[in-house]
VOPAGU-2260 file (C-alpha; in pm, 1 decimal, decimal comma):
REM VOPAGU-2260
SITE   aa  ch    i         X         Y         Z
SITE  UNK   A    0   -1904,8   -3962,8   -3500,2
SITE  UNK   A    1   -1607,3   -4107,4   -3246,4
SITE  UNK   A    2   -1368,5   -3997,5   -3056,3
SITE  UNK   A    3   -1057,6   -4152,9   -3019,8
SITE  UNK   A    4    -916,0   -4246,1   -2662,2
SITE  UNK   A    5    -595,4   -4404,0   -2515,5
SITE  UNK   A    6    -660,2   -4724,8   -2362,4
SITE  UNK   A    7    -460,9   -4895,5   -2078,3
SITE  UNK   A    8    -174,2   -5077,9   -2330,5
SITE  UNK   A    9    -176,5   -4759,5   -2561,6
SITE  UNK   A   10    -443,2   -4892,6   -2812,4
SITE  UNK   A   11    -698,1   -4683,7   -2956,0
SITE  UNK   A   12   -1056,6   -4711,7   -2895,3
SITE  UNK   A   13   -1369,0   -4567,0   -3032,4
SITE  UNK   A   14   -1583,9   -4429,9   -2810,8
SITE  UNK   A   15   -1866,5   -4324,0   -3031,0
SITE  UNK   A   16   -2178,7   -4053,8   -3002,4
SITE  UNK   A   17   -2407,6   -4341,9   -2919,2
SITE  UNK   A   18   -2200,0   -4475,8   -2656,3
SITE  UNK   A   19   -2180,8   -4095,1   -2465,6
SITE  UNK   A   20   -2511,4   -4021,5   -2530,7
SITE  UNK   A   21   -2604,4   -4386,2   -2375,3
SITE  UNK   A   22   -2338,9   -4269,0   -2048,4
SITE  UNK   A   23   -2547,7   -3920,1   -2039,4
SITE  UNK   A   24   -2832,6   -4125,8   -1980,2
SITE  UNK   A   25   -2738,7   -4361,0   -1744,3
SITE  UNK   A   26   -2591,3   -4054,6   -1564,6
SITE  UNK   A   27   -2931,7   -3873,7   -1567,6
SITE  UNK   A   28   -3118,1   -4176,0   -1427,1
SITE  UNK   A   29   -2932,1   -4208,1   -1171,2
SITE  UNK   A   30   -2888,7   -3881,6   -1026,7
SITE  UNK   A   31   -3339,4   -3879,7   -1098,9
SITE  UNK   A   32   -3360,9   -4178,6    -889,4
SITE  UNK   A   33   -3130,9   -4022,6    -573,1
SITE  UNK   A   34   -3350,2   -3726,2    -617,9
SITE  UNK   A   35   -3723,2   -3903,2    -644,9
SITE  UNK   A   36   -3531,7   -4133,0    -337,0
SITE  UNK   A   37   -3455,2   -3807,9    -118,8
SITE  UNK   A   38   -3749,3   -3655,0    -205,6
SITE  UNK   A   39   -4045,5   -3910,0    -186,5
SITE  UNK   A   40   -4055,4   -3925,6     219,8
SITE  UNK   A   41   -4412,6   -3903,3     297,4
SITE  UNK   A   42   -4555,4   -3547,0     345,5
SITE  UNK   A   43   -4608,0   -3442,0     679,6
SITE  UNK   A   44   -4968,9   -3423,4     857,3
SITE  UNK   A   45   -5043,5   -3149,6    1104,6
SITE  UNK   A   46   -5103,1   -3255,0    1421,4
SITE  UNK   A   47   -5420,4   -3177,0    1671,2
SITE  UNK   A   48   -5262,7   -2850,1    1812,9
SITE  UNK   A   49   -5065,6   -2636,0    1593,0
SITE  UNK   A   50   -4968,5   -2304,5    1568,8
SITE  UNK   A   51   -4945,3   -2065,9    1249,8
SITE  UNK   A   52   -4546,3   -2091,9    1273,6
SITE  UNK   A   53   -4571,4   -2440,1    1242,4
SITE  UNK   A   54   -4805,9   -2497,7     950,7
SITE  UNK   A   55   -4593,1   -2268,4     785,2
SITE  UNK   A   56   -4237,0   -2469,7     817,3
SITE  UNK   A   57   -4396,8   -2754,4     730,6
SITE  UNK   A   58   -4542,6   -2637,3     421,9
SITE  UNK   A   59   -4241,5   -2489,0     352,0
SITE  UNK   A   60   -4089,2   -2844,1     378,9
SITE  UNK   A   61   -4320,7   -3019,0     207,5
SITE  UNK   A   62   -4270,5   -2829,2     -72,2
SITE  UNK   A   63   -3948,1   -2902,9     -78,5
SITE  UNK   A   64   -4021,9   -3234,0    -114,3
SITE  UNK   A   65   -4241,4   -3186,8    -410,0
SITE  UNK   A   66   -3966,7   -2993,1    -582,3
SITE  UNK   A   67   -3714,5   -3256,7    -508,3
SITE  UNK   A   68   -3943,4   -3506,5    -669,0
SITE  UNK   A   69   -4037,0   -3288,4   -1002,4
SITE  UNK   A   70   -3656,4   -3239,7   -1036,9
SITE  UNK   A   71   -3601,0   -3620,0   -1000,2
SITE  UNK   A   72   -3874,6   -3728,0   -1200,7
SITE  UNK   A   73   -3783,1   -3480,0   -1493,3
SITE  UNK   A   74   -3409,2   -3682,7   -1454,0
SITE  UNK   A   75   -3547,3   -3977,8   -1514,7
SITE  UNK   A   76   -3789,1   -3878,2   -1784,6
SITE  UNK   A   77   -3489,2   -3702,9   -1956,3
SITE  UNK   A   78   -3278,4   -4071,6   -1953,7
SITE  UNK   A   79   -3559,6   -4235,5   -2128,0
SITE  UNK   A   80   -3497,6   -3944,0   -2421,4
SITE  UNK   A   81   -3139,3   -3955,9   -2411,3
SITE  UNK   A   82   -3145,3   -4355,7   -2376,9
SITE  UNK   A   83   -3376,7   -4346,6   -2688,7
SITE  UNK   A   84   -3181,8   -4113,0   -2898,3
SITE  UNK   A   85   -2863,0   -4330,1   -2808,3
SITE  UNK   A   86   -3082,3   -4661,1   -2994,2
SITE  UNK   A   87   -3163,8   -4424,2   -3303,0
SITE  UNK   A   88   -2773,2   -4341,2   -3310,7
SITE  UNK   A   89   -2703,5   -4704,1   -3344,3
């Protein structure tokens, strides 16, 4: 399968499944990696003297940081698929 695009000088070029499902990929890696980046600042540690509030916002934060990092990590995992599907389309 290709699709056909307009180049700079007006030429055709193929820009085939493989090629898009390689782009998909790279796109998918990267946006993982920002995530796992954003996400992977070390969890917080409660400090000698703390009240309930404050155990609670920073649970609440920390699992925000977990999320972020499931979300990135599931990114990344997906680019390996896509990035293997793109070989097998070759």
């Amino acid at each position: 399968m290709s699709i056909c695009s307009v180049g700079a000088e007006g030429e055709g070029e193929d820009v085939t499944a493989a090629q898009i499902v390689g782009l998909l990929s790279a796109v998918s890696g990267a946006v993982g990696t920002l995530f796992l980046f954003f996400g992977s600042f070390a969890y917080e540690q409660l400090s000698p003297y703390t009240n309930p509030e404050i155990i609670r916002d920073m649970a609440k934060r920390n699992k925000r940081r977990q999320f972020r990092q499931r979300i990135g990590l599931g990114l990344l995992m997906l680019s390996f698929v896509l990035a293997g599907f793109s070989v097998v389309l070759n």
